[in-house]
C-alpha positions in Angstrom: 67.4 13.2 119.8 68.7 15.3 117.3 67.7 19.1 117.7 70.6 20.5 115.4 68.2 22.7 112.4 69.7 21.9 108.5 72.2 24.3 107.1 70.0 26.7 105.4 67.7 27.3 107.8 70.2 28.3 111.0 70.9 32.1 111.6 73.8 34.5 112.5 73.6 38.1 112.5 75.1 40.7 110.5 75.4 44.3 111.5 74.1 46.7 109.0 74.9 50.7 109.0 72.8 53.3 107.2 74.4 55.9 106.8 71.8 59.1 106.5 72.6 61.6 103.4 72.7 65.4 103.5 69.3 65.8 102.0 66.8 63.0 102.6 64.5 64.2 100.6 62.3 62.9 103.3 63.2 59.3 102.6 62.9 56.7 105.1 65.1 53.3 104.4 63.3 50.1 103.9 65.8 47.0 104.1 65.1 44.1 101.8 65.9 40.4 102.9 65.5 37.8 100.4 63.0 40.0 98.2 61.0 40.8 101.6 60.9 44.1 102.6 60.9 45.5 106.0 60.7 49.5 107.3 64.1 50.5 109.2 65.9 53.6 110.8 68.5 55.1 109.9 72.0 53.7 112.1 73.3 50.9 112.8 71.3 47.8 113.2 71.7 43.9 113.3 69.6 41.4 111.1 69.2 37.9 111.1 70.1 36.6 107.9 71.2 32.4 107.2 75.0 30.5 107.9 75.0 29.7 103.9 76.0 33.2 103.1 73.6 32.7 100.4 71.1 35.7 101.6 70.8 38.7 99.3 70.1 42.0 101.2 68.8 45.6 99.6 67.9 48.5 100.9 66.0 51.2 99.1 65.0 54.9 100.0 61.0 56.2 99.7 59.2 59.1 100.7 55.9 58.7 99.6 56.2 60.2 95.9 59.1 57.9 94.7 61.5 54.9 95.5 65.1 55.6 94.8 68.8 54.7 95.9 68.3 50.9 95.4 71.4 49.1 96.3 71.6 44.9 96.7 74.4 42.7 97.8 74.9 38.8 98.8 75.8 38.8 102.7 78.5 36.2 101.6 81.0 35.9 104.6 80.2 39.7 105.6 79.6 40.4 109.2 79.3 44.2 108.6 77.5 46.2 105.4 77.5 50.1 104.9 74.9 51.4 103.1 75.2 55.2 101.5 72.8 56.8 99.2 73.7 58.4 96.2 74.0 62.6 95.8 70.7 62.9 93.9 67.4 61.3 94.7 67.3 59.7 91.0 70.4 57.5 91.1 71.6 54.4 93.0 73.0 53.7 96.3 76.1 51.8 97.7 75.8 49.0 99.8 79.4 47.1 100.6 81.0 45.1 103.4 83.2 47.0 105.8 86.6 45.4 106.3 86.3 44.3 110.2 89.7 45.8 111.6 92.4 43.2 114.2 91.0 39.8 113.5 92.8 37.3 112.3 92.4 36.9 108.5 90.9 40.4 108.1 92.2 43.8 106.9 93.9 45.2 109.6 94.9 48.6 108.6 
């Protein structure tokens, strides 16, 4: 018996970093997966995203009045994202992969 799931629907985790601005504006960071929202912390956390590499994560910024610093990327081959909002509440934020230093095959300045 075969217990092996189909490509799209196995997991690996990714770590994610949100990085907190000076001012806040009293935002809290909501981290979208595939279009579905879901509340997080500011840090470093993991999420469970699909093996395809095919998953697009977001995360935006509210606090209660408005929602700003949107940022998307596709996880692609990524194991680690930084996310960093922008200087003022009304503009976007930056979400990238973070080179992962001494592998093999990776940037290892």
């Amino acid at each position: 018996m075969d217990t092996t799931l189909p490509s799209g629907t196995t997991k690996r985790r990714i770590e994610l970093r949100l990085a907190r601005p000076l001012l806040t504006w009293f935002a809290r960071p909501t981290v979208t997966i595939d279009g579905v929202g879901h509340p997080a912390q500011w840090g470093t956390g993991t999420w469970a995203v699909a093996d395809d590499g095919r998953t697009v994560i977001g995360v935006y910024l509210f606090n209660r009045a408005w929602r700003f610093g949107a940022a998307t990327v596709t996880v692609g081959d990524a194991e680690v994202l930084e996310y960093r909002a922008g200087a003022f509440p009304a503009g976007a934020g930056r979400l990238a992969p973070v080179p992962v230093r001494g592998l093999p095959g990776r940037d290892s300045r």
